[in-house]
N, CA, C and O atoms as a GROMACS GRO file, in nm:
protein
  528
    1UNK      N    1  -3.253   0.646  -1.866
    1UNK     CA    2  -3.245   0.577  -1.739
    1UNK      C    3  -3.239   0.426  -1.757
    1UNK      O    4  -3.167   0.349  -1.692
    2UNK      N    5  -3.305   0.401  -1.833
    2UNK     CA    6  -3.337   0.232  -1.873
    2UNK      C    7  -3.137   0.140  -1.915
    2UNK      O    8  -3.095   0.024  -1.921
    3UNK      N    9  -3.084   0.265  -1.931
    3UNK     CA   10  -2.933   0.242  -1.990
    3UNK      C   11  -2.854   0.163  -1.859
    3UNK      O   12  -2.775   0.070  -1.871
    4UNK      N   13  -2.896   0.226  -1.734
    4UNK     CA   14  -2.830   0.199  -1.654
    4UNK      C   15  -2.844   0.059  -1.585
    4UNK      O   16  -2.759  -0.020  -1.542
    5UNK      N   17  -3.006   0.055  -1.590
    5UNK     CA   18  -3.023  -0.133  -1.559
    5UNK      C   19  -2.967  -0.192  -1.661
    5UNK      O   20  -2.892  -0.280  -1.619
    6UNK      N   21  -2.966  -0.185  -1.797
    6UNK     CA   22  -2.908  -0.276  -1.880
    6UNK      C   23  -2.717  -0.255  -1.878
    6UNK      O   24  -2.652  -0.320  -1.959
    7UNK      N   25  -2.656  -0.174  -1.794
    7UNK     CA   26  -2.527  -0.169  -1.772
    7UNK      C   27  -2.537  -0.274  -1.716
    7UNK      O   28  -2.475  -0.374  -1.753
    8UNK      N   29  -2.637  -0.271  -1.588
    8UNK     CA   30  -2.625  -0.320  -1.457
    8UNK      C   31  -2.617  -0.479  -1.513
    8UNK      O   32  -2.514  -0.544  -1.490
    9UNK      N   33  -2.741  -0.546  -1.596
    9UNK     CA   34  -2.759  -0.656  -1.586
    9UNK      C   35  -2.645  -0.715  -1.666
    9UNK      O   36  -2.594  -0.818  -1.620
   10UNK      N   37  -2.596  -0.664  -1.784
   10UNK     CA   38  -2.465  -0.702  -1.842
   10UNK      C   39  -2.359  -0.718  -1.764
   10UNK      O   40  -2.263  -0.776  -1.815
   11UNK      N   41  -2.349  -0.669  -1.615
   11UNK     CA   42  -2.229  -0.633  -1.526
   11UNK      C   43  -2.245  -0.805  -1.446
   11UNK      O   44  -2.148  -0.878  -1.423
   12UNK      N   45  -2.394  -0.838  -1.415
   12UNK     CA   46  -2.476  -0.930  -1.380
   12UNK      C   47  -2.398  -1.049  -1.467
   12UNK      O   48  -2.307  -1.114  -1.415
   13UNK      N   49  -2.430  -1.064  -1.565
   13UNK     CA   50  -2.410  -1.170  -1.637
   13UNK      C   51  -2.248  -1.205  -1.676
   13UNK      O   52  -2.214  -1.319  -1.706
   14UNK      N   53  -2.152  -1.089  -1.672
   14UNK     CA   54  -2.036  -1.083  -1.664
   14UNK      C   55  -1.942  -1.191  -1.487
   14UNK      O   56  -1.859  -1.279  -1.463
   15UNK      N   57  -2.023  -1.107  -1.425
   15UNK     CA   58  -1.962  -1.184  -1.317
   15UNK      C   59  -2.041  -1.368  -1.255
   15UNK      O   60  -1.998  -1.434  -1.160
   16UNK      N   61  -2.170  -1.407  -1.356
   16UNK     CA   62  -2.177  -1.493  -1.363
   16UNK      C   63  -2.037  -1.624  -1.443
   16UNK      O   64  -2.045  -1.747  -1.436
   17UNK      N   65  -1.954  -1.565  -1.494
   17UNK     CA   66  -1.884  -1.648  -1.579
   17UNK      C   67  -1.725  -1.627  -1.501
   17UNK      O   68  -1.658  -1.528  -1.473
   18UNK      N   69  -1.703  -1.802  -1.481
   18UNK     CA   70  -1.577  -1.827  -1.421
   18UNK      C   71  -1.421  -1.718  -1.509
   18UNK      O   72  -1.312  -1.677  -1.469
   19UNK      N   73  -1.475  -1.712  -1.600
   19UNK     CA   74  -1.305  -1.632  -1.705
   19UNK      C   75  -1.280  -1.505  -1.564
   19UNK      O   76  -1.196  -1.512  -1.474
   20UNK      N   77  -1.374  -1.407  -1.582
   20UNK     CA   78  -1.425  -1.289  -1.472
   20UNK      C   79  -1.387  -1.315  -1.341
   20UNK      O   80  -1.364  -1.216  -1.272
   21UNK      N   81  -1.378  -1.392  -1.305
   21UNK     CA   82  -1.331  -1.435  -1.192
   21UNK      C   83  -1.169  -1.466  -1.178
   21UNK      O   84  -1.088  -1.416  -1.101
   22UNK      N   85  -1.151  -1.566  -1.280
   22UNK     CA   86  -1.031  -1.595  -1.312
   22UNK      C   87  -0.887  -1.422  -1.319
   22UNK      O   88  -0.778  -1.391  -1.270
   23UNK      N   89  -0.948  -1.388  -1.372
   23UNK     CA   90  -0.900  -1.229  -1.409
   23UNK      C   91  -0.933  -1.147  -1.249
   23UNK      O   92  -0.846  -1.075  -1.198
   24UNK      N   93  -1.031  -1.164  -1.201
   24UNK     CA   94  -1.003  -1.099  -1.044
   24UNK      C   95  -0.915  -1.140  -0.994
   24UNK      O   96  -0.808  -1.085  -0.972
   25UNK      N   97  -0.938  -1.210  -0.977
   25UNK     CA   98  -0.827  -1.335  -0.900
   25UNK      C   99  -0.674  -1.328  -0.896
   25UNK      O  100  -0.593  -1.362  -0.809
   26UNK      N  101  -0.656  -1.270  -1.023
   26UNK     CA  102  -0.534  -1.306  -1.077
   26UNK      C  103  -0.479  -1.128  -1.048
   26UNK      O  104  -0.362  -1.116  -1.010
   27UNK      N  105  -0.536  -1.040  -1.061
   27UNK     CA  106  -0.553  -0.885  -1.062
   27UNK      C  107  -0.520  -0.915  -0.910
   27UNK      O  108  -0.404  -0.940  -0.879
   28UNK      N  109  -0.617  -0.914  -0.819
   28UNK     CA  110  -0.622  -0.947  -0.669
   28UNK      C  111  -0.462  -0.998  -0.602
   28UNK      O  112  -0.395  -0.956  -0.508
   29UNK      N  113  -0.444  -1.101  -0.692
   29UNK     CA  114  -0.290  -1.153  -0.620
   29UNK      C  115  -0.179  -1.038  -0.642
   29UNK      O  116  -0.109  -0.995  -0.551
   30UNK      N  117  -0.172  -0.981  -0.821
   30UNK     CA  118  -0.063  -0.959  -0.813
   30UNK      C  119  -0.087  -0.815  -0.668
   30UNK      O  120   0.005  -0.764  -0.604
   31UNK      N  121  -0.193  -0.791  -0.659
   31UNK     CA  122  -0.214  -0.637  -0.608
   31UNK      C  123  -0.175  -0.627  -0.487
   31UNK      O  124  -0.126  -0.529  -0.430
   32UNK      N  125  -0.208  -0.778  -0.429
   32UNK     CA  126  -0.134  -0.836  -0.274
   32UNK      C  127  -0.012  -0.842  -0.269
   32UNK      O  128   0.054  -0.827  -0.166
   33UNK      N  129   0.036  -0.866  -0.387
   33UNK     CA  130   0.221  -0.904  -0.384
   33UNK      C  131   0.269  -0.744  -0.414
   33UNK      O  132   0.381  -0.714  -0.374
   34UNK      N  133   0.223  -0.685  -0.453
   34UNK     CA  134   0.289  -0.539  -0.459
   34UNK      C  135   0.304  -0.476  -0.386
   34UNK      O  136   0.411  -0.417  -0.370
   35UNK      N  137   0.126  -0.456  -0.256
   35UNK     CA  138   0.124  -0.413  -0.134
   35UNK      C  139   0.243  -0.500  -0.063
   35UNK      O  140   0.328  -0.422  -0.021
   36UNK      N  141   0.268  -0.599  -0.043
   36UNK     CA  142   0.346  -0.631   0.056
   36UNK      C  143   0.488  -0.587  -0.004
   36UNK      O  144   0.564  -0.535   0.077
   37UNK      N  145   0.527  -0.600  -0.120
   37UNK     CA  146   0.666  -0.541  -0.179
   37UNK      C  147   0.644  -0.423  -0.145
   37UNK      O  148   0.750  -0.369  -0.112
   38UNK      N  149   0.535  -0.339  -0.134
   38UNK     CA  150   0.580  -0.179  -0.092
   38UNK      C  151   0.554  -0.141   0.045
   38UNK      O  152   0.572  -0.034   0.103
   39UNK      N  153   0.506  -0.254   0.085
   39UNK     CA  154   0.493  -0.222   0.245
   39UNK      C  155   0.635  -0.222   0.300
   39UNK      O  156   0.688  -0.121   0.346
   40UNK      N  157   0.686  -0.330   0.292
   40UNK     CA  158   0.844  -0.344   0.321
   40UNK      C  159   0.934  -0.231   0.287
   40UNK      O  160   0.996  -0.177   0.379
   41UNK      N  161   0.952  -0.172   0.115
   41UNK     CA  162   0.988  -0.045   0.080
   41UNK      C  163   0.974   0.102   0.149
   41UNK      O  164   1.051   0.196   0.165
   42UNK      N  165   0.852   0.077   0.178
   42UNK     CA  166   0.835   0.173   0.308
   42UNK      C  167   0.892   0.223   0.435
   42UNK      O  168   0.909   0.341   0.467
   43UNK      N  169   0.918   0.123   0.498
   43UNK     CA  170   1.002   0.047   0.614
   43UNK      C  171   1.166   0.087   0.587
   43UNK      O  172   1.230   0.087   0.692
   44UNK      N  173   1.249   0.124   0.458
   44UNK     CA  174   1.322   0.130   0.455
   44UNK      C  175   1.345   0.287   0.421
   44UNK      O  176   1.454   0.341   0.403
   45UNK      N  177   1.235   0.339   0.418
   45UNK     CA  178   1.233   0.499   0.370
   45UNK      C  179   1.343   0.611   0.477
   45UNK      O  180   1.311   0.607   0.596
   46UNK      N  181   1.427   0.677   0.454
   46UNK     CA  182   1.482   0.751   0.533
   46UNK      C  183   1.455   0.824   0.590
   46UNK      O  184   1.491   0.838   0.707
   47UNK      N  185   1.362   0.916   0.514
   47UNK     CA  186   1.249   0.990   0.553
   47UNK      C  187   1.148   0.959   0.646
   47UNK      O  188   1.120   1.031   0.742
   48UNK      N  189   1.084   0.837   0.614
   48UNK     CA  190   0.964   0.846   0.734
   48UNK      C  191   1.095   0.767   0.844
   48UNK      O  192   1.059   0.798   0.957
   49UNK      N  193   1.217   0.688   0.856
   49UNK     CA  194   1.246   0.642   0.976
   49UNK      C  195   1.330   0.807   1.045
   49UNK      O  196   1.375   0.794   1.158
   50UNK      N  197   1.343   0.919   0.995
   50UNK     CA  198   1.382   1.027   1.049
   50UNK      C  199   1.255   1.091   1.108
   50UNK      O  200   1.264   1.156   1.212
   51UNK      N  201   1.112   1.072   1.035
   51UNK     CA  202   1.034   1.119   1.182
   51UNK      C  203   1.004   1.072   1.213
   51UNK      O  204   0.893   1.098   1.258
   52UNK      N  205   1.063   0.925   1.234
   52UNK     CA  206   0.998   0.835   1.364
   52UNK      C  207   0.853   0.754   1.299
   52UNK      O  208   0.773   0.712   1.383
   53UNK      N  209   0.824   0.736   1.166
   53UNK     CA  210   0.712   0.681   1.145
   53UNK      C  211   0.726   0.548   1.108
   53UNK      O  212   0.640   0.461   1.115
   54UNK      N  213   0.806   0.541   1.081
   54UNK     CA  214   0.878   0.433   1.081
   54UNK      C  215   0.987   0.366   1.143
   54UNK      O  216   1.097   0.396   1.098
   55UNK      N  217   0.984   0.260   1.260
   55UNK     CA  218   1.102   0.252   1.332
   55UNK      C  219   1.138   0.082   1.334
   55UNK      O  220   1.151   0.003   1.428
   56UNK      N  221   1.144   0.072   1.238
   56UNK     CA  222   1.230  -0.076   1.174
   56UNK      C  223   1.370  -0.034   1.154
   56UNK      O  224   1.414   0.071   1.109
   57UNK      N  225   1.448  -0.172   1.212
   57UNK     CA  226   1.593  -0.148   1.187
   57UNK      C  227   1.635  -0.233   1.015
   57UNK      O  228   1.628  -0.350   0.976
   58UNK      N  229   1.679  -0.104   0.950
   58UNK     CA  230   1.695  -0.169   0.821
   58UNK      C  231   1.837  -0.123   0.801
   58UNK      O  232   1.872  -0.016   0.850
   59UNK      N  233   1.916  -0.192   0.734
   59UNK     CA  234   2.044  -0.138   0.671
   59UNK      C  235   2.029  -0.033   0.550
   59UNK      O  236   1.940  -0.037   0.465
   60UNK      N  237   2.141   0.068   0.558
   60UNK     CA  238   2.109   0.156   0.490
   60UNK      C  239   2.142   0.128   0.325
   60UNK      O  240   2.261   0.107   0.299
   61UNK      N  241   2.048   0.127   0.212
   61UNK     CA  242   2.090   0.087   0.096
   61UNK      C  243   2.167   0.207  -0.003
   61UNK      O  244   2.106   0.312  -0.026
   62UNK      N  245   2.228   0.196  -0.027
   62UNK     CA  246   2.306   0.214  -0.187
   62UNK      C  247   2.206   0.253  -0.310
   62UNK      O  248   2.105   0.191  -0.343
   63UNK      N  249   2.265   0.382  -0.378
   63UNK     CA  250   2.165   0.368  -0.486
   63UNK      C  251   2.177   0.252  -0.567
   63UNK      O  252   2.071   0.214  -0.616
   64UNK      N  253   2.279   0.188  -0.592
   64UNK     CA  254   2.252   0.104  -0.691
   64UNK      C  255   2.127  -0.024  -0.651
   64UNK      O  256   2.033  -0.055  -0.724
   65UNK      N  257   2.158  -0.085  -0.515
   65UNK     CA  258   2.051  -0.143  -0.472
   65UNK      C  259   1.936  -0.074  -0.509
   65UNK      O  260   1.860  -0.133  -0.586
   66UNK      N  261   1.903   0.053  -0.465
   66UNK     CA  262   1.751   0.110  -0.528
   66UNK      C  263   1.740   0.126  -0.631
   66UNK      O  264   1.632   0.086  -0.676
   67UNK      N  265   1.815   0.175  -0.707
   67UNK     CA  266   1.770   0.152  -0.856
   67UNK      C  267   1.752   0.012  -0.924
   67UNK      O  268   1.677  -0.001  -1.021
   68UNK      N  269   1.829  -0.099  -0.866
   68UNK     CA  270   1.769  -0.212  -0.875
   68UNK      C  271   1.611  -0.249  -0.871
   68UNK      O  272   1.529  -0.275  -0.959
   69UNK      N  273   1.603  -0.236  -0.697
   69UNK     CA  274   1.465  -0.230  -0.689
   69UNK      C  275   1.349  -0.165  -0.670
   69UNK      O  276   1.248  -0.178  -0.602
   70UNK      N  277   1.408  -0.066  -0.779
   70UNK     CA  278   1.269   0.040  -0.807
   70UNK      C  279   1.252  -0.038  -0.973
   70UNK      O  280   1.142  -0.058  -1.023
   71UNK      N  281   1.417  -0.083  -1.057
   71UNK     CA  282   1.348  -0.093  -1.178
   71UNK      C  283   1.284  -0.268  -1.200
   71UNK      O  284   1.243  -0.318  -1.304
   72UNK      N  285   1.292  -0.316  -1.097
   72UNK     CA  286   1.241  -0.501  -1.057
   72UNK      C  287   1.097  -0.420  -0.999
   72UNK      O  288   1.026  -0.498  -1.062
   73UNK      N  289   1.028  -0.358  -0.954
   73UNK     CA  290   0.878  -0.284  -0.969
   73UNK      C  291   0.834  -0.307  -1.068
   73UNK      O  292   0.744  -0.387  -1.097
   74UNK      N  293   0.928  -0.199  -1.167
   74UNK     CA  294   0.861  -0.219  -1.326
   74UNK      C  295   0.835  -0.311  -1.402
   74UNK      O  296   0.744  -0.335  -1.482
   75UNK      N  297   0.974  -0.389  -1.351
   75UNK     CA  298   0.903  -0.536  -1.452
   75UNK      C  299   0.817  -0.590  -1.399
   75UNK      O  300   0.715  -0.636  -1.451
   76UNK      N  301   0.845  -0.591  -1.294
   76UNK     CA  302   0.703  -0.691  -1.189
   76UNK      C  303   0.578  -0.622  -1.262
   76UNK      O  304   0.507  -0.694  -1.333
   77UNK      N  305   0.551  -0.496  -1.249
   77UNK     CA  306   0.422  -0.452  -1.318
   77UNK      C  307   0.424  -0.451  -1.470
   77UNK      O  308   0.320  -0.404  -1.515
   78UNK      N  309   0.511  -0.489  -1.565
   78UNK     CA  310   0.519  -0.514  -1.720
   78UNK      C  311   0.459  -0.670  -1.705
   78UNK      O  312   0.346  -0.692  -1.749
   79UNK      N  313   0.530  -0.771  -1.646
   79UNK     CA  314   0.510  -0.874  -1.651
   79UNK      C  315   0.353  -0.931  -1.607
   79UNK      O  316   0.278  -1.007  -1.668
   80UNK      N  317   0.338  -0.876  -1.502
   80UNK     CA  318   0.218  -0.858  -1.451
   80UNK      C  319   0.122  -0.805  -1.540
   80UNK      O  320   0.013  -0.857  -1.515
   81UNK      N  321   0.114  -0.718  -1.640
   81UNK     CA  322   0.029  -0.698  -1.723
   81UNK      C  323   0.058  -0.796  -1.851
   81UNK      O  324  -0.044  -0.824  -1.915
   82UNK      N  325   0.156  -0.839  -1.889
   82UNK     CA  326   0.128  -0.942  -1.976
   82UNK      C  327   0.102  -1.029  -1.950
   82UNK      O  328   0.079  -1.096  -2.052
   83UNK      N  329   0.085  -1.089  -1.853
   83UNK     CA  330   0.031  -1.207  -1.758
   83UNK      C  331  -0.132  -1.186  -1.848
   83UNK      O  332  -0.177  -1.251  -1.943
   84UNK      N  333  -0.193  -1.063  -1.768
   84UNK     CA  334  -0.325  -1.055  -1.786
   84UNK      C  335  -0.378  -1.070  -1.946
   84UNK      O  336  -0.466  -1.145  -1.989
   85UNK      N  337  -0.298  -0.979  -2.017
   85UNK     CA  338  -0.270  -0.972  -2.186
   85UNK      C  339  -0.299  -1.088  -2.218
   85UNK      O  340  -0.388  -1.108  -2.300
   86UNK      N  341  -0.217  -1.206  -2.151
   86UNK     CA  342  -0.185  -1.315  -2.220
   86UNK      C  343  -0.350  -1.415  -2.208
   86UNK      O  344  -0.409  -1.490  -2.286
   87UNK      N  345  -0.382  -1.359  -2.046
   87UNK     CA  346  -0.482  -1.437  -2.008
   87UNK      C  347  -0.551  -1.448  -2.055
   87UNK      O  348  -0.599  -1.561  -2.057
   88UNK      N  349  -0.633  -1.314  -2.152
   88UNK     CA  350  -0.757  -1.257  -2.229
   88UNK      C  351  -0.721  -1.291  -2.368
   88UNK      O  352  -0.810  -1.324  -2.446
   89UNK      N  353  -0.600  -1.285  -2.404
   89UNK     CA  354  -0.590  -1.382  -2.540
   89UNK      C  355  -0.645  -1.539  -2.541
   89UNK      O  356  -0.722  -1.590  -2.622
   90UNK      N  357  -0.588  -1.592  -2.440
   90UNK     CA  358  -0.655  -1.739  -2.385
   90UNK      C  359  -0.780  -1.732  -2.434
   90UNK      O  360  -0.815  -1.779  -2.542
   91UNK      N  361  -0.857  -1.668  -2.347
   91UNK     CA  362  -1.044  -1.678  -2.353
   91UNK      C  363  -1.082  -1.615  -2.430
   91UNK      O  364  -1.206  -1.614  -2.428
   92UNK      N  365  -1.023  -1.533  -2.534
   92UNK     CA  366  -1.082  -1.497  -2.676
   92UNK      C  367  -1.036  -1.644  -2.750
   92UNK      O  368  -1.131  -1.715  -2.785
   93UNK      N  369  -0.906  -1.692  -2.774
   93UNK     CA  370  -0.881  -1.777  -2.868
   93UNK      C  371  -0.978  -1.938  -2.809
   93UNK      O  372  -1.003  -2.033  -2.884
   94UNK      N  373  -1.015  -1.930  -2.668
   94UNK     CA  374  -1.093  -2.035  -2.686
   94UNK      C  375  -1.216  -2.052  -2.709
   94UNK      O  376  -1.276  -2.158  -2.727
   95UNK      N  377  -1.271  -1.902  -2.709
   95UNK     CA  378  -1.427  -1.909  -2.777
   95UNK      C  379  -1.433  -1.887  -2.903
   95UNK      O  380  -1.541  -1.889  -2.962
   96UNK      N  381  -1.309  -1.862  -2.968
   96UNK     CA  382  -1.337  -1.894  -3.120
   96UNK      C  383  -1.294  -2.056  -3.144
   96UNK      O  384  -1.296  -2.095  -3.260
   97UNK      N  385  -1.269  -2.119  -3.074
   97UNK     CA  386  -1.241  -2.239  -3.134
   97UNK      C  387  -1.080  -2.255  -3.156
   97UNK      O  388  -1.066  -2.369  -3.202
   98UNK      N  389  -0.974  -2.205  -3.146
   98UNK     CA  390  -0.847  -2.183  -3.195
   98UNK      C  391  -0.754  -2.197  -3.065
   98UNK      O  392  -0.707  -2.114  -2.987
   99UNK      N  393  -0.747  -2.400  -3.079
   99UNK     CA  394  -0.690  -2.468  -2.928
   99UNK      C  395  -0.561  -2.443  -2.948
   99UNK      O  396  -0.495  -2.437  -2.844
  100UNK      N  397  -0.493  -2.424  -3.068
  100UNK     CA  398  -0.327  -2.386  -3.102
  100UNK      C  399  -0.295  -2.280  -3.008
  100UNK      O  400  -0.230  -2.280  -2.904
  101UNK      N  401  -0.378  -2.161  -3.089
  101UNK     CA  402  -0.363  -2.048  -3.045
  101UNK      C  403  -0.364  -2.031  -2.869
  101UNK      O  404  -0.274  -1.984  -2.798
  102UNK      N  405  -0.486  -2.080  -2.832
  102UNK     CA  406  -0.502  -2.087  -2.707
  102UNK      C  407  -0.403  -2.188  -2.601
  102UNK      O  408  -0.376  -2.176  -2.482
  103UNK      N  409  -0.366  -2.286  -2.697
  103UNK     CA  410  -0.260  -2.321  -2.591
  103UNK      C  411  -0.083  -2.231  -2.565
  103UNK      O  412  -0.027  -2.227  -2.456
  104UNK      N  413  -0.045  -2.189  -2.654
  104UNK     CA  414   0.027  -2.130  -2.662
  104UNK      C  415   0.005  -1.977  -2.599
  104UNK      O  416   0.094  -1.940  -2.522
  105UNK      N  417  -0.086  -1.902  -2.620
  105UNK     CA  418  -0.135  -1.810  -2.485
  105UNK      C  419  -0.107  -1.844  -2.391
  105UNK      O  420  -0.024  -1.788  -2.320
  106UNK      N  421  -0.185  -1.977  -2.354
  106UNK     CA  422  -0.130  -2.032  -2.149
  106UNK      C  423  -0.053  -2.040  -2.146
  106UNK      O  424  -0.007  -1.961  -2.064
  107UNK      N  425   0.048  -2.118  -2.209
  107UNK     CA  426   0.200  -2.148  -2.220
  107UNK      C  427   0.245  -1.988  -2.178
  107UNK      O  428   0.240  -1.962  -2.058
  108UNK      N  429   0.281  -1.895  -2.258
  108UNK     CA  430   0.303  -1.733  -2.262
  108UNK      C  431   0.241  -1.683  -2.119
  108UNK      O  432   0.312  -1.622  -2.039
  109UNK      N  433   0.135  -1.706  -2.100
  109UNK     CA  434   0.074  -1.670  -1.996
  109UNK      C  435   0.125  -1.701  -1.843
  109UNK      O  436   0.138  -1.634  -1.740
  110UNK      N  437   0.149  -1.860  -1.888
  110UNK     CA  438   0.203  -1.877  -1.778
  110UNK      C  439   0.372  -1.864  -1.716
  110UNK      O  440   0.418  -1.874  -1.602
  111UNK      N  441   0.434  -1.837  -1.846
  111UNK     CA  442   0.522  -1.841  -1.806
  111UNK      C  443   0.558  -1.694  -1.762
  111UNK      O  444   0.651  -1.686  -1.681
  112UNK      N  445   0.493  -1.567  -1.808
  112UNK     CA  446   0.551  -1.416  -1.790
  112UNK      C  447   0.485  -1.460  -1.624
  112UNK      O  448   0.578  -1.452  -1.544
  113UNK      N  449   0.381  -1.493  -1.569
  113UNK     CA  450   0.290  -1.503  -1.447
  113UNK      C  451   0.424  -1.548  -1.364
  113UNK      O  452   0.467  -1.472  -1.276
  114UNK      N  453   0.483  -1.664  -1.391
  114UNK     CA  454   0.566  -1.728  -1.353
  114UNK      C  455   0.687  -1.622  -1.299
  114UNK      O  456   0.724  -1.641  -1.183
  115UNK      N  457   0.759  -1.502  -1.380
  115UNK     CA  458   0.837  -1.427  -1.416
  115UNK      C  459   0.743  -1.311  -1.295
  115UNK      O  460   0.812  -1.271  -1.201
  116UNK      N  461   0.621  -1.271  -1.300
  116UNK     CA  462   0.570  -1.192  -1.186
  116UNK      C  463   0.591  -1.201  -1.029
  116UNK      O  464   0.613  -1.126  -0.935
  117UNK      N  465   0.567  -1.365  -1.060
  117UNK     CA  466   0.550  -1.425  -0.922
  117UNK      C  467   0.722  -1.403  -0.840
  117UNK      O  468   0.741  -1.343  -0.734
  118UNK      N  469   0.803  -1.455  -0.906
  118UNK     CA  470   0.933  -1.445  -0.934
  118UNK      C  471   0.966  -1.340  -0.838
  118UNK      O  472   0.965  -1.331  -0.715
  119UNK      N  473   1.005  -1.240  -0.967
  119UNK     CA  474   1.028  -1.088  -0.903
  119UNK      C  475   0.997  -1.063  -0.776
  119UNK      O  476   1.091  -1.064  -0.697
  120UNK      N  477   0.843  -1.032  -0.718
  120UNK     CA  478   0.786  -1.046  -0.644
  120UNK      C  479   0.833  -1.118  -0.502
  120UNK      O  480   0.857  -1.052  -0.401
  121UNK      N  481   0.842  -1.261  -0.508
  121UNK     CA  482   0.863  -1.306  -0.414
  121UNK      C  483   1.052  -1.268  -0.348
  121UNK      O  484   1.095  -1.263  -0.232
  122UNK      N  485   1.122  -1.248  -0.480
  122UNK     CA  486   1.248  -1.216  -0.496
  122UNK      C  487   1.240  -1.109  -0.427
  122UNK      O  488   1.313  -1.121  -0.329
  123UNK      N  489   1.183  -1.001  -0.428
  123UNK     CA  490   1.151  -0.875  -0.411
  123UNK      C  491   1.107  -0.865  -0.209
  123UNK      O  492   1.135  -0.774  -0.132
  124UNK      N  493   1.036  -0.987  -0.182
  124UNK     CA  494   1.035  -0.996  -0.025
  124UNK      C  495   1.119  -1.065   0.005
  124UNK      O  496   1.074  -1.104   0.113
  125UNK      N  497   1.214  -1.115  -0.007
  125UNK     CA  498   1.332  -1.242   0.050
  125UNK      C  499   1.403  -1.087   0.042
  125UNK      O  500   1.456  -1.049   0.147
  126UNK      N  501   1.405  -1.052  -0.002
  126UNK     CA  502   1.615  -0.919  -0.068
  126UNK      C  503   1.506  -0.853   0.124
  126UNK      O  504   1.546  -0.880   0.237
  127UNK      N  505   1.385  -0.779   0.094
  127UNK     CA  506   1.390  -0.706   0.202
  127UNK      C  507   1.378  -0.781   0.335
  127UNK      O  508   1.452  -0.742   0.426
  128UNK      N  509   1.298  -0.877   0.357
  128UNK     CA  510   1.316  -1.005   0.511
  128UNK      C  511   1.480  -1.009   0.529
  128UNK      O  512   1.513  -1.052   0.640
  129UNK      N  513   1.562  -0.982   0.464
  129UNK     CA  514   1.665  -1.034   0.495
  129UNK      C  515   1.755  -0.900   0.530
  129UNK      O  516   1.833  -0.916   0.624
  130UNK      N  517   1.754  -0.775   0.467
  130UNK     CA  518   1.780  -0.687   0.492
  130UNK      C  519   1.716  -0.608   0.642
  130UNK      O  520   1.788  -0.542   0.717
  131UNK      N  521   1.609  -0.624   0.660
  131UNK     CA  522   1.485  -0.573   0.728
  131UNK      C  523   1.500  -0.673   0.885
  131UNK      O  524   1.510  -0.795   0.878
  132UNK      N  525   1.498  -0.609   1.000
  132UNK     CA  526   1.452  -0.713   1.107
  132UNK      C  527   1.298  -0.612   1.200
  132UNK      O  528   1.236  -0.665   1.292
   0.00000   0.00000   0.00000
């Protein structure tokens, strides 16, 4: 039993430290930008606008458009995890001391983040514009 307070207080001391946060944070956004990329995706479903669960006027897409943006998902979520990859390399290489290393992580870091954000926002402009 004693295992579980000492989970607890380690869980404690974890979310005392800004990195932990940093990594919510960052988890949190992309998770917002996906919901709204699939909220929209939704909206264009044939299926739910044939029973009426959906009644947005959308133009009808092309597979190639969907296979577009089903495989701009994937990267969004590849990129999106190397984002994080990159992040946790950061805060290992800066508690060992290794500012090379660690700058070049952010650099990497920021730029796949950059490449998330991207997609993403790319990903609501294609449907706002398709979508009324």
């Amino acid at each position: 039993m004693t295992w579980i307070i000492e989970d607890i207080k380690r869980t404690v001391v974890q979310l005392k430290r800004w990195q932990t946060w940093a990594g919510i944070g960052l988890i949190g956004l992309f998770a917002l930008l996906a919901y709204l990329v699939g909220r929209h995706a939704l909206k264009t479903d044939s299926v739910l606008t044939y029973l009426r669960v959906s009644s947005n006027a959308c133009r009808e897409f092309t597979n190639g458009i969907i296979i577009f943006l089903f495989c701009g998902m994937i990267f969004f979520l590849f990129t999106a995890v190397l984002t994080l990859g990159e992040l946790q390399r950061y805060f290992q290489f800066r508690q060992r001391g290794a500012s090379h290393q660690a700058n070049q992580a952010m650099l990497w870091g920021c730029g796949w983040g950059f490449v998330a954000l991207a997609i993403a926002i790319a990903g609501l402009v294609f449907f706002n514009t398709f979508c009324r």
